[in-house]
Structures are given as structure tokens and as C-alpha cells.
C-alpha positions as CSV (number, residue, x, y, z in Angstrom):
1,X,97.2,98.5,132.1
2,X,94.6,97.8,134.5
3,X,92.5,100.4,132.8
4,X,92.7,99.1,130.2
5,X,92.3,95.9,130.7
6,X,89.0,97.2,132.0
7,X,88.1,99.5,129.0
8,X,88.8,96.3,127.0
9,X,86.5,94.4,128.9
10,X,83.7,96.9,128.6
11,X,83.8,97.1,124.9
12,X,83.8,93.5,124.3
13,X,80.0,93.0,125.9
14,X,79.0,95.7,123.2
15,X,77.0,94.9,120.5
16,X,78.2,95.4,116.3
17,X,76.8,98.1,115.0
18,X,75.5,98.0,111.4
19,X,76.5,101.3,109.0
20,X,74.3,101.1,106.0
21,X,74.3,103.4,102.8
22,X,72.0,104.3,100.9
23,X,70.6,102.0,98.7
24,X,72.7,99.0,100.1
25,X,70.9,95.9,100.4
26,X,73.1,93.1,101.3
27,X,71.4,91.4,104.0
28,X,73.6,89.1,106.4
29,X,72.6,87.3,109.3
30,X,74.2,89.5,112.1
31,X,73.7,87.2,115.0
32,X,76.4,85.1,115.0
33,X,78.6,88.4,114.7
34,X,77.3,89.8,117.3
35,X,77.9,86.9,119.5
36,X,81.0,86.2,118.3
37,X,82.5,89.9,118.9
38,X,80.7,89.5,122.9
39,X,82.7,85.8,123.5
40,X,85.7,87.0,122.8
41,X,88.6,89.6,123.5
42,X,89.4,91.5,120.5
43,X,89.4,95.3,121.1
44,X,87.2,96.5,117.7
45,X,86.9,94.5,114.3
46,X,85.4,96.3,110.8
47,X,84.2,94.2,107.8
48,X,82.3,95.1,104.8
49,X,81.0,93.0,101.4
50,X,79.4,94.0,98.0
51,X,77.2,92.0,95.7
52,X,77.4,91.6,92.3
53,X,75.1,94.7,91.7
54,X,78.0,96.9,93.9
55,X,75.7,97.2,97.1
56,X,77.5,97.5,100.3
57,X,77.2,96.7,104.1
58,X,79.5,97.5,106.9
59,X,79.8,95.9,110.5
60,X,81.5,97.5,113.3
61,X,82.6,96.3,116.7
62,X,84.2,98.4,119.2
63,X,86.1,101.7,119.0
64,X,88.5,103.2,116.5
65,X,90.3,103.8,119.7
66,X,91.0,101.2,122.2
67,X,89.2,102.0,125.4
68,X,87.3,104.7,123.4
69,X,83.5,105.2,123.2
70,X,83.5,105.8,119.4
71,X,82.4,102.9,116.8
72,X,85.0,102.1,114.6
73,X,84.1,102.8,110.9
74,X,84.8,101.9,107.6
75,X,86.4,105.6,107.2
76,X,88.8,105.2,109.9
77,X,92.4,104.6,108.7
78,X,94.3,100.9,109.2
79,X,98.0,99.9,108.7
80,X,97.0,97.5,105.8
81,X,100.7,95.7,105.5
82,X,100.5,93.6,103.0
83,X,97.4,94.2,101.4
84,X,99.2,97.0,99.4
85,X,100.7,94.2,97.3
86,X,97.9,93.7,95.5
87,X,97.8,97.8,94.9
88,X,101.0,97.4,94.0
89,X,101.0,94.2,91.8
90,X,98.0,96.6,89.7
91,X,100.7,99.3,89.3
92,X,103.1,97.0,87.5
93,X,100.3,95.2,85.4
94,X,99.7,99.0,84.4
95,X,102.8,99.3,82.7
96,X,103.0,95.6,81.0
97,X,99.3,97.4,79.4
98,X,101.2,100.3,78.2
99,X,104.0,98.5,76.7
100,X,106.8,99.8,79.0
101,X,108.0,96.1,80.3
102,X,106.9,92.6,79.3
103,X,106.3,90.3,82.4
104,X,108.8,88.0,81.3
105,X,111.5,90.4,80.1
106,X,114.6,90.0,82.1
107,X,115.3,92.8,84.9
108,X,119.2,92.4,84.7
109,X,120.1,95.6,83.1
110,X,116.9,97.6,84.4
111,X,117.7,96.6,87.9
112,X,121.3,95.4,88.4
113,X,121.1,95.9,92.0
114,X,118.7,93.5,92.5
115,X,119.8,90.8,89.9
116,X,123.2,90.7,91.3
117,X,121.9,89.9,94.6
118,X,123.2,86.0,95.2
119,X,121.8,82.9,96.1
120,X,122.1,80.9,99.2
121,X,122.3,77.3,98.7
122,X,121.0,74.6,101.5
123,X,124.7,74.7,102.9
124,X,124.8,78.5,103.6
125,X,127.3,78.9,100.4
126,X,126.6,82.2,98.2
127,X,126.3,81.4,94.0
128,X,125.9,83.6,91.2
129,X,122.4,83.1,89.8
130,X,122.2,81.2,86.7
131,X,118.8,83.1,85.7
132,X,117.1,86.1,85.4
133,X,114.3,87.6,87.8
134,X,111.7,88.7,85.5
135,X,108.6,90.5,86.5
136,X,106.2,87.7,86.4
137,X,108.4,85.9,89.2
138,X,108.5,89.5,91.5
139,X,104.8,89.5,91.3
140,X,104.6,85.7,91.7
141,X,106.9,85.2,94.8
142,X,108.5,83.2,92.3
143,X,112.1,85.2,92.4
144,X,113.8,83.7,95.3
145,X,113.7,86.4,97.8
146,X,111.8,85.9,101.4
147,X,111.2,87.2,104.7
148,X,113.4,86.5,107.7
149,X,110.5,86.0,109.8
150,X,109.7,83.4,107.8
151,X,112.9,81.8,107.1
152,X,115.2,80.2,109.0
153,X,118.3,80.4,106.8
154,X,117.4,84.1,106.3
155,X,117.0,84.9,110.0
156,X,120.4,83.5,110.7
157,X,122.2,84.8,108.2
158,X,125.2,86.6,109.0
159,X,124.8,90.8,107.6
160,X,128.1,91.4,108.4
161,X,129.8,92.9,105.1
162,X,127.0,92.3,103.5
163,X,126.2,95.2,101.0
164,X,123.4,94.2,99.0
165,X,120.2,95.7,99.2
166,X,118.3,93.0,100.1
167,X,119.2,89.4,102.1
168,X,120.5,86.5,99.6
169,X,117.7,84.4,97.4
170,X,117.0,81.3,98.3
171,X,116.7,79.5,94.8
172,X,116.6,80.4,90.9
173,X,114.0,81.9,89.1
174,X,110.6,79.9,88.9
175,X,112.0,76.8,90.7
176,X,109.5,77.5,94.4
177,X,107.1,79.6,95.7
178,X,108.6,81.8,98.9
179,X,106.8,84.6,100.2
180,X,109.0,87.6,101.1
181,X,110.2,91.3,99.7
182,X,109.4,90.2,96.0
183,X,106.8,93.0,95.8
184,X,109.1,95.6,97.5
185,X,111.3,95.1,94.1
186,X,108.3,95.6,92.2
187,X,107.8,98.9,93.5
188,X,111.3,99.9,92.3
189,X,110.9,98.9,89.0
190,X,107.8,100.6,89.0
191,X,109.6,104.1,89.5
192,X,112.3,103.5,87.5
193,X,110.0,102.9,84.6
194,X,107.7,105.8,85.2
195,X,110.2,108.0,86.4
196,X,108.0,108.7,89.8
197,X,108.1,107.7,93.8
198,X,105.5,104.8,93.9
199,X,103.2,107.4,96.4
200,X,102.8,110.0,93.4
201,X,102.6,107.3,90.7
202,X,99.4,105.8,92.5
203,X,97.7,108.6,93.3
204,X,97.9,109.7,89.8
205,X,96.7,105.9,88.5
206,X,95.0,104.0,91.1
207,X,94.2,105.6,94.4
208,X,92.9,109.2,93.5
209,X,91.4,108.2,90.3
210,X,89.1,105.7,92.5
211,X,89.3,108.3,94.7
212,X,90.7,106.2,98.0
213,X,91.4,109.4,99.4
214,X,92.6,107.5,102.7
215,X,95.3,105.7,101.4
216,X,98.5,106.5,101.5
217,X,102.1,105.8,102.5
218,X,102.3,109.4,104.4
219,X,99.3,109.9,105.9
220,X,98.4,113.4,105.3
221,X,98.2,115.7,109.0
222,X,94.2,116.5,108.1
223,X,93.6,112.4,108.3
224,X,96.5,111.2,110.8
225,X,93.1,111.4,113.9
226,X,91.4,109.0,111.7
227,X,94.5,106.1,112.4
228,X,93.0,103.8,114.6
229,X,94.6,101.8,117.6
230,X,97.0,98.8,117.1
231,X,99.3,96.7,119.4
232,X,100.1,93.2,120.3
233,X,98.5,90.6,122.4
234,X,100.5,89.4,125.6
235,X,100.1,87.6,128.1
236,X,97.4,90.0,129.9
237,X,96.2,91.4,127.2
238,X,96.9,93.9,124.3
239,X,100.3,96.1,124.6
240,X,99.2,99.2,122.5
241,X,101.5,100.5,119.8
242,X,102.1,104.4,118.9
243,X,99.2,105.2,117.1
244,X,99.7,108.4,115.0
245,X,103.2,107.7,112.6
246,X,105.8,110.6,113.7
247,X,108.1,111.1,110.9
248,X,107.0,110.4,107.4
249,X,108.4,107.6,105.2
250,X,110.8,108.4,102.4
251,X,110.8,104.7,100.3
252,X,108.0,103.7,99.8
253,X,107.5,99.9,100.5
254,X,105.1,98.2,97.6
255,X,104.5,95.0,99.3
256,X,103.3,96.2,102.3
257,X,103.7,100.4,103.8
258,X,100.2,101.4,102.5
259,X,97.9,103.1,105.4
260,X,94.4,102.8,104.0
261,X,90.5,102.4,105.1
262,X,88.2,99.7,104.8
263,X,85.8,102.0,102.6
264,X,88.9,102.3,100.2
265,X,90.0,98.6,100.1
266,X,86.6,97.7,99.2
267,X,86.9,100.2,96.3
268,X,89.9,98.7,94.9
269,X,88.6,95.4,95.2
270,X,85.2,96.6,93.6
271,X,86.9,98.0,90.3
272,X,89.0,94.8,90.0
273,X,85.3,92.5,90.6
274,X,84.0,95.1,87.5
275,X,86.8,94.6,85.2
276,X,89.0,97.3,86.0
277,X,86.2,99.5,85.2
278,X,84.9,102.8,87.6
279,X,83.0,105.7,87.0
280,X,84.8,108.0,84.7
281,X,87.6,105.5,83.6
282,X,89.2,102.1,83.8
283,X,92.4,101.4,85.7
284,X,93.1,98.2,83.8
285,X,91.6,96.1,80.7
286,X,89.6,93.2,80.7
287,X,92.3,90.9,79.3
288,X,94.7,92.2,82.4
289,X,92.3,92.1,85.0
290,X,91.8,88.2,83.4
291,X,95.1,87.2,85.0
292,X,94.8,88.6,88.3
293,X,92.2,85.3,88.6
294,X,94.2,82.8,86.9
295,X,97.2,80.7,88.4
296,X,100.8,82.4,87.4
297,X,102.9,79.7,89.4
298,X,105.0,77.4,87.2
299,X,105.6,74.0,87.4
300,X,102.6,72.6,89.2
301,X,104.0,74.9,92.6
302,X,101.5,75.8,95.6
303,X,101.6,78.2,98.5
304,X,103.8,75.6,100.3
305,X,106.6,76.6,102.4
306,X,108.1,76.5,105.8
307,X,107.5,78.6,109.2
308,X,110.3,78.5,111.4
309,X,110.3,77.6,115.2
310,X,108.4,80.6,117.6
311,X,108.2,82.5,113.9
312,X,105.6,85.3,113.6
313,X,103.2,83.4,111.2
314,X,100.8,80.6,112.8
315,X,99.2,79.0,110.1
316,X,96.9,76.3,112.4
317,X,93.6,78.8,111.4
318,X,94.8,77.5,107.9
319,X,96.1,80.6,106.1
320,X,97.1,80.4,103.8
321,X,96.5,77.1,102.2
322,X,99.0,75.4,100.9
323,X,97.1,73.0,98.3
324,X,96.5,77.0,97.0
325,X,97.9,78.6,94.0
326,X,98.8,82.0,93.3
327,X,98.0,84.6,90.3
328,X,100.2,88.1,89.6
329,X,98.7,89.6,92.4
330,X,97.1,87.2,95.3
331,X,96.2,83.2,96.5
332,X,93.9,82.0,94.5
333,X,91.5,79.3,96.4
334,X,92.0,76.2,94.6
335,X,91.1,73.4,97.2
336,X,88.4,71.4,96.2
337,X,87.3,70.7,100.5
338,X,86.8,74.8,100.7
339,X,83.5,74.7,102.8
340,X,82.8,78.4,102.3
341,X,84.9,80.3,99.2
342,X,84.2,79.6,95.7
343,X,87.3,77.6,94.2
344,X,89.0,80.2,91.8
345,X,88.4,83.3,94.2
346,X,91.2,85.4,95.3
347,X,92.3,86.2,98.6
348,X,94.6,87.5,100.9
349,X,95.8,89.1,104.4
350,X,97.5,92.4,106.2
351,X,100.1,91.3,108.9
352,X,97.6,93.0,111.4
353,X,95.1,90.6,111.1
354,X,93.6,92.2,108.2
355,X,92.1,89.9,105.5
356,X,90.1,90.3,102.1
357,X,88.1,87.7,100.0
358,X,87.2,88.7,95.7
359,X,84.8,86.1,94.2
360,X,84.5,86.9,90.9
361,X,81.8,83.8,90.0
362,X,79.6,85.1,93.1
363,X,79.8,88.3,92.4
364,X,81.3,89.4,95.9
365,X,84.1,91.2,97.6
366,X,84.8,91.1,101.5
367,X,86.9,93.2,103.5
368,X,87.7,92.4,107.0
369,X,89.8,94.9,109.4
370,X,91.4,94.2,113.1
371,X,94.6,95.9,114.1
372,X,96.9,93.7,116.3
373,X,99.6,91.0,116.3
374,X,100.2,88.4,116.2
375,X,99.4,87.3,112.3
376,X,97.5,84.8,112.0
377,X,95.3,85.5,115.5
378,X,93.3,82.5,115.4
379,X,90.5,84.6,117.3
380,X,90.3,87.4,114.7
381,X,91.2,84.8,111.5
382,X,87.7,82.9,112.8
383,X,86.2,86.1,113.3
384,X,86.9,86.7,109.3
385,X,85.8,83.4,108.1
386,X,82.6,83.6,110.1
387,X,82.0,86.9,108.0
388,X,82.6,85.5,105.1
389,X,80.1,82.5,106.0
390,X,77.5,84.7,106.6
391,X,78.0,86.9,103.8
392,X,77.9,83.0,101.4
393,X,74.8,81.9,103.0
394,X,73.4,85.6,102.5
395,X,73.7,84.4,99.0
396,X,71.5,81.3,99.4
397,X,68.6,82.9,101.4
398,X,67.2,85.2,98.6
């Protein structure tokens, strides 16, 4: 540890290192990054941004492996968590283009063992659900399902007998907004309508089309060196995690199993920014891609919700908002004191401290990597918005 500790120490007086390509010409001030990265402890951070003209910069701090003497890259391979529900939530929108389910067609006979699934009310007594789960509410965290990090009812519920799939809801269709395994569902429904595992069904539609050749549920052994570290801080420090994944994964979790790089993210996020359109195809239409940046929630809802006592999210670095709304596939900034974000762009975050902004009316997309617990760090969250500053005022100096 003590090595470490030392390693640690070391990297953290480095300076970022700028990776250009050729022809890029986004232009940020990379001072207060530098600085930033030099104050504090974080073992290695990665961030990117377009413009509205698809140019690209990277910043790198620290090595792909901590204690290493590398610089991280925007090739190197991250446990994106739940970044892959935005993948995912483009999957699904895929098949409501096609025809093959409406987002507001009821899943009761498609998936009976996820509509049977019943709701806990406020006194711990399990009911029947009065209405359906449609797709819209899946991809809206509109459904009732959550996360028993997140939840205190859900944390101290009771498994024993229990032999549903999934833990209880927590209310009917469309009544709140509660973050939790909504996506994962999605993904089922997703290979029951194509007739595919969700890891063949993207490469075949979104990831090797755009050709995110680094992202994948099973990393394949040719890439597995290009993982880079993670862990969780401590007390003393960071308590490294087992890097390279031993045995592979057979389900595939849609709302949040996806390994992937930086370079790839910024891919995704750059098709979506051009209309679902890349070279040699389109992944999605216009029309689609139109309500990815529009507010699905019902009923005047907003990302409000509670955290439970010593839970794993810690939203004082103010993620997410919840004066924010959210579309089919992530928050969409709609607080009218945002100091940096336009109002309307989309964003989201990994549970290692991973985070993304799309800004459709500036034309920009930001990517922002680190690899360690707990989510929300409040070092590496301010490390991201201070990206994301630079990259605005970027906008303002030209």
C-alpha cells in the first residue's frame, strides 16, 4: 500500500498531456486542468469534446495503470456502468423505427415475468399492479422498479421466497420518476423482439457499424491489456480492484455491463449530435433522434428522489439535478440557474465516476473518464464540470 501510496503521489504532480488528431482544432484553455489534476489525489482522469464541425481533443492525466508510467488514452478501455443505458435506450428506439413495438404498447404478454412482478406499497404490503409497464416508462425510469442502493425499502426488503426476477416496484406505471434496473428490462425485450443476445444485436446495429470496436460486454482476450485500473477510495487512499474481468458474462446487463473507451463514447455521442447519421449509414432517423432531447416524463415529474442513509450516491456535487427532466434515454438540463450547460442538453454518468455532456444547440459533446468509487466523488465530479467549463468558454473566445 505504501507503494502505492507513493506511486500515487508521483503521478499526481504530473502534468495532462494533450493527444490531438489530425485536423482537430478545439482549443481549451488547459491551465486550469493542469492545476487541477496537480492539487488533487485522483490516480489518472481522460476527457474529450467535439464541436459542431466533429473536431476532437483529448486530455490525459496520469496512467492507464495506477502507479504506471504510461498516459492514459482515449483508446484505453473503462467499465462505463451506466453509460450503456443510453446505448441501450438506442437499441430499443431501433425497434419502435422498425415497427416491431410501439413505446406505449403494453409489455404484459411479451414479458409476463416482468409485469407480474408486484408492487410494494409505503407499508411494506405486496399488490397486484393495476397498470401496464410499457416501453416508454422502461426507458423513462417511469415503471416502478429501483436500485437497492438507492432505496431504503428495497434494501431492506426481505428475499426470502421471493422468486421474481427482479425486487418489487415501488409504484404504478407513470405515477414517479425512480432510477433503478428499468433499463436492464429493456435489454430483455430487446432480445426477445430480435431474437438475439443484446451483445450480438449491437454489434450488428450500433457498436460495429460506428465501429466502437472497444466496447463490449466480453471484452475480447486481444483488448482485455487495454482495461485500465479501478478501485475505491478509503481512508488512505485508493484500494485497487481486479483489473482484467476473469470469467465472461453470460446476461448481458443494458443499463449498465458495457466495457468501452472514451474514443468510442465520443462516437456514439457524435452520431446522436448528427442526427443518427455516420459515414456509410444512419443508426436512427431524424424524427427518433428528436426525442432523445425532449422531456418523456409525465405529469410535470423531475429527477427527484431519495438517497438513503450511508447510501452509495452523494449528490452534494449536485448530480443529478433534481429541478431536471428526463427524455427516453438521459437527464435533460432544464434549470434555468445552470451556470455552464445549455438548458435542453443531455447528460449523464457511469457509477465510476464517469460522466458525459451532448449539447445539441452548441454543437458539442463531452466525454469525461475516471475509474473509482465512490459515485458521485466530489473531487472527480468538479474535475468534470471544470472540463466542461473550459470546453463552454472555448466557445466564447473565437
Amino acid at each position: 500500500m505504501k507503494k502505492l501510496l507513493f506511486a500515487l503521489i508521483a503521478i499526481s504532480i504530473l502534468a495532462g498531456c494533450k493527444t490531438e488528431k489530425e485536423g482537430s482544432n478545439v482549443v481549451i484553455n488547459e491551465l486550469p486542468l493542469k492545476s487541477y489534476f496537480q492539487k488533487s489525489n485522483l490516480p489518472a482522469a481522460l476527457m474529450g469534446c467535439s464541436n459542431r464541425e466533429g473536431k476532437i481533443s483529448w486530455y490525459a492525466f496520469g496512467p492507464s495503470i495506477w502507479g504506471g508510467k504510461d498516459t492514459i488514452n482515449e483508446n484505453n478501455i473503462f467499465r462505463i456502468f451506466s453509460m450503456t443505458k443510453a446505448i441501450s435506450s438506442v437499441a430499443a428506439l431501433q425497434l419502435v423505427e422498425k415497427g416491431l413495438i410501439g413505446l406505449d404498447d403494453p409489455l404484459d404478454e411479451l414479458m409476463p415475468e416482468m409485469t407480474s412482478i408486484p408492487i410494494m406499497t409505503k407499508n411494506g404490503e405486496l399488490v397486484k399492479a393495476n397498470k401496464s409497464i410499457t416501453l416508454r416508462n422502461l426507458l423513462t425510469h417511469t415503471a416502478g422498479f429501483g436500485y437497492d442502493f438507492l432505496d431504503e425499502r428495497l434494501q431492506k426488503f426481505d428475499k426470502t421466497g421471493w422468486n421474481y426476477a427482479d425486487l418489487p416496484r415501488l409504484f404504478e406505471s407513470g405515477e414517479k420518476w425512480e432510477y433503478g434496473t428499468n433499463l436492464d428490462w429493456v435489454g430483455k425485450v430487446i432480445e426477445k423482439i430480435s431474437g438475439e443476445d443484446l451483445e450480438t444485436y449491437l454489434r450488428k446495429n450500433i457498436t460495429g457499424p460506428l465501429k466502437m470496436n472497444s466496447t463490449w460486454f466480453n471484452v475480447p482476450e486481444n483488448l482485455k491489456e487495454n482495461i485500465v485500473s479501478w478501485g475505491i477510495r478509503d481512508s488512505v487512499g485508493f484500494k485497487e480492484y481486479s483489473r482484467i474481468p476473469t470469467k465472461p458474462v453470460a446476461e448481458y446487463n443494458a443499463g449498465g455491463g458495457l466495457f468501452g473507451s472514451p474514443k468510442d463514447y465520443l462516437t456514439f455521442l457524435e452520431c446522436i449530435k448528427n442526427n443518427g447519421k455516420y459515414y456509410g449509414g444512419q443508426i436512427l432517423k431524424p424524427e427518433i433522434v428528436e426525442l432523445m432531447f425532449k422531456n418523456q416524463l409525465p405529469n410535470g415529474l423531475t429527477l427527484s428522489y431519495n438517497v438513503i442513509e450511508g447510501g452509495m450516491v452523494d449528490i452534494l456535487g449536485g448530480f443529478p439535478d433534481n429541478s431536471d427532466v428526463y427524455s427516453l434515454s438521459w437527464a435533460i438540463e432544464n434549470n434555468e440557474d445552470e451556470l455552464i450547460r445549455t438548458k435542453g442538453s443531455a447528460y449523464w454518468a457511469g457509477m465510476a465516476n464517469s460522466y458525459y455532456t451532448l449539447d445539441n444547440d452548441k454543437g458539442i459533446a463531452i466525454v469525461y473518464f475516471t475509474q473509482l468509487f465512490p459515485f458521485n466523488d466530489k473531487v472527480s465530479f468538479d474535475f468534470y464540470r471544470l472540463f466542461e467549463k473550459e470546453v463552454y468558454n472555448s466557445l466564447n473566445t473565437k
